[in-house]
C-alpha positions, -999 to 999 in steps of 0.1 A, spaced: -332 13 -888 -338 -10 -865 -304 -20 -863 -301 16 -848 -331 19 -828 -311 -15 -811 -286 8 -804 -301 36 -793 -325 13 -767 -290 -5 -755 -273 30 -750 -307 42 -730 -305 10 -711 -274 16 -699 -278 55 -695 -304 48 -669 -287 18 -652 -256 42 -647 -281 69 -634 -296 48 -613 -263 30 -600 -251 67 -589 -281 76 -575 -281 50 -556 -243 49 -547 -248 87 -533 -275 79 -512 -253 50 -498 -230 73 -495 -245 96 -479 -257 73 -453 -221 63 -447 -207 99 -443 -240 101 -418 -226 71 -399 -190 85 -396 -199 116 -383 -223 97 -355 -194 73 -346 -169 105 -348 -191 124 -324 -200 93 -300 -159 88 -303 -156 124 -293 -184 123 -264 -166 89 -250 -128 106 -252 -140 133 -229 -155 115 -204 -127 96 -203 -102 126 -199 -126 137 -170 -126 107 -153 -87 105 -154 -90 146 -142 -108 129 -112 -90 101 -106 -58 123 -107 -75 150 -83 -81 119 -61 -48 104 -61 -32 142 -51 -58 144 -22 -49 107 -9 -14 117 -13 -15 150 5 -42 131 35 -11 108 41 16 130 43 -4 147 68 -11 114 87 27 109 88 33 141 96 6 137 129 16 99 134 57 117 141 46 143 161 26 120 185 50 98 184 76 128 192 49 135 219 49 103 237 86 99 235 91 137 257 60 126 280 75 92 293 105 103 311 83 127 327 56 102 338 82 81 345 100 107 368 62 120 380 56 75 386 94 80 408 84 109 428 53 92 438 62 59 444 88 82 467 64 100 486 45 66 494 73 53 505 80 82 530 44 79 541 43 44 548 80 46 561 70 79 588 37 57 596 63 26 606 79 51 629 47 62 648 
Protein backbone atom coordinates (compact mmCIF):
# COMPACT_ATOMS: atom_id res chain seq x y z
CA UNK A 1 0.00 0.00 0.00
CA UNK A 2 2.36 2.27 0.43
CA UNK A 3 3.82 1.64 -2.71
CA UNK A 4 0.49 3.12 -3.97
CA UNK A 5 -0.14 5.76 -1.59
CA UNK A 6 3.58 6.92 -3.30
CA UNK A 7 1.76 7.02 -6.22
CA UNK A 8 -1.14 8.56 -5.48
CA UNK A 9 0.92 11.61 -3.39
CA UNK A 10 3.35 11.89 -6.71
CA UNK A 11 0.23 12.08 -9.11
CA UNK A 12 -1.44 14.85 -6.50
CA UNK A 13 1.86 16.50 -6.52
CA UNK A 14 1.90 16.98 -9.92
CA UNK A 15 -2.03 17.60 -10.24
CA UNK A 16 -1.48 20.69 -8.24
CA UNK A 17 1.84 21.91 -9.73
CA UNK A 18 -0.06 21.68 -13.17
CA UNK A 19 -2.98 23.61 -11.55
CA UNK A 20 -1.05 25.92 -10.23
CA UNK A 21 1.33 26.42 -13.45
CA UNK A 22 -2.04 27.30 -15.41
CA UNK A 23 -3.26 29.34 -12.95
CA UNK A 24 -0.58 31.12 -13.02
CA UNK A 25 0.17 31.09 -16.81
CA UNK A 26 -3.56 32.69 -17.27
CA UNK A 27 -3.03 35.37 -15.02
CA UNK A 28 0.18 36.17 -17.02
CA UNK A 29 -1.64 35.93 -19.64
CA UNK A 30 -4.10 37.94 -18.97
CA UNK A 31 -1.84 40.67 -17.96
CA UNK A 32 -0.18 40.35 -21.41
CA UNK A 33 -3.49 40.58 -23.44
CA UNK A 34 -4.04 43.73 -20.91
CA UNK A 35 -0.75 45.21 -22.18
CA UNK A 36 -1.54 44.70 -25.90
CA UNK A 37 -4.65 46.31 -25.83
CA UNK A 38 -2.94 49.44 -23.88
CA UNK A 39 -0.07 49.64 -26.49
CA UNK A 40 -2.87 48.89 -29.29
CA UNK A 41 -4.93 51.85 -28.11
CA UNK A 42 -1.89 54.27 -27.30
CA UNK A 43 -0.74 53.02 -31.03
CA UNK A 44 -4.16 54.02 -32.17
CA UNK A 45 -4.29 57.51 -30.05
CA UNK A 46 -0.61 58.39 -31.56
CA UNK A 47 -1.64 57.31 -35.49
CA UNK A 48 -4.37 59.88 -35.28
CA UNK A 49 -2.67 62.62 -34.06
CA UNK A 50 -0.36 61.99 -36.53
CA UNK A 51 -2.88 61.88 -39.43
CA UNK A 52 -4.15 65.37 -38.03
CA UNK A 53 -1.12 66.87 -37.93
CA UNK A 54 -0.32 65.87 -41.61
CA UNK A 55 -4.32 67.20 -42.27
CA UNK A 56 -2.69 70.50 -40.87
CA UNK A 57 0.39 70.60 -42.35
CA UNK A 58 -1.28 69.78 -45.71
CA UNK A 59 -4.08 72.60 -45.05
CA UNK A 60 -0.93 74.77 -44.51
CA UNK A 61 1.07 73.99 -47.36
CA UNK A 62 -2.38 74.67 -49.83
CA UNK A 63 -2.84 78.15 -47.95
CA UNK A 64 1.04 79.05 -48.52
CA UNK A 65 0.57 77.92 -51.97
CA UNK A 66 -2.52 79.81 -52.82
CA UNK A 67 -0.92 83.26 -50.55
CA UNK A 68 1.94 83.09 -53.31
CA UNK A 69 0.15 82.66 -56.28
CA UNK A 70 -1.62 85.64 -55.19
CA UNK A 71 1.66 87.60 -54.45
CA UNK A 72 2.70 86.78 -57.99
CA UNK A 73 -0.33 87.51 -59.35
CA UNK A 74 -0.10 91.34 -57.40
CA UNK A 75 3.83 91.46 -57.82
CA UNK A 76 2.76 91.25 -62.26
CA UNK A 77 0.12 93.54 -62.08
CA UNK A 78 2.25 96.23 -60.28
CA UNK A 79 4.78 95.54 -62.25
CA UNK A 80 2.30 95.80 -65.40
CA UNK A 81 1.41 99.07 -63.57
CA UNK A 82 4.70 100.69 -63.41
CA UNK A 83 5.56 99.69 -66.82
CA UNK A 84 2.07 101.73 -68.46
CA UNK A 85 2.82 104.75 -65.81
CA UNK A 86 6.51 105.49 -66.96
CA UNK A 87 6.03 106.55 -70.47
CA UNK A 88 3.42 108.77 -69.05
CA UNK A 89 5.58 110.38 -66.35
CA UNK A 90 8.06 110.32 -68.64
CA UNK A 91 5.90 112.23 -71.26
CA UNK A 92 4.15 114.38 -68.10
CA UNK A 93 8.51 114.99 -66.98
CA UNK A 94 8.83 116.26 -71.17
CA UNK A 95 5.95 118.51 -71.14
CA UNK A 96 7.12 120.13 -68.09
CA UNK A 97 10.56 120.42 -68.56
CA UNK A 98 8.88 122.12 -71.95
CA UNK A 99 6.90 124.59 -70.34
CA UNK A 100 9.95 125.62 -68.20
CA UNK A 101 11.77 126.04 -70.85
CA UNK A 102 9.21 128.44 -72.59
CA UNK A 103 9.02 130.31 -69.38
CA UNK A 104 12.45 130.89 -68.84
CA UNK A 105 12.92 131.34 -72.71
CA UNK A 106 9.71 134.25 -72.86
CA UNK A 107 11.40 135.78 -69.58
CA UNK A 108 14.96 136.02 -71.73
CA UNK A 109 12.89 137.96 -74.19
CA UNK A 110 11.49 140.59 -71.73
Amino acid sequence: MSGLAAAAWIAAAVLSTWAITMARAGARIASLRAELTRLHQEMQREVQYWQADSARARAVAAQTERDAATWAAAWKQGRDDVFSTVPLLVAAQERLTGLTLSAADSQDET
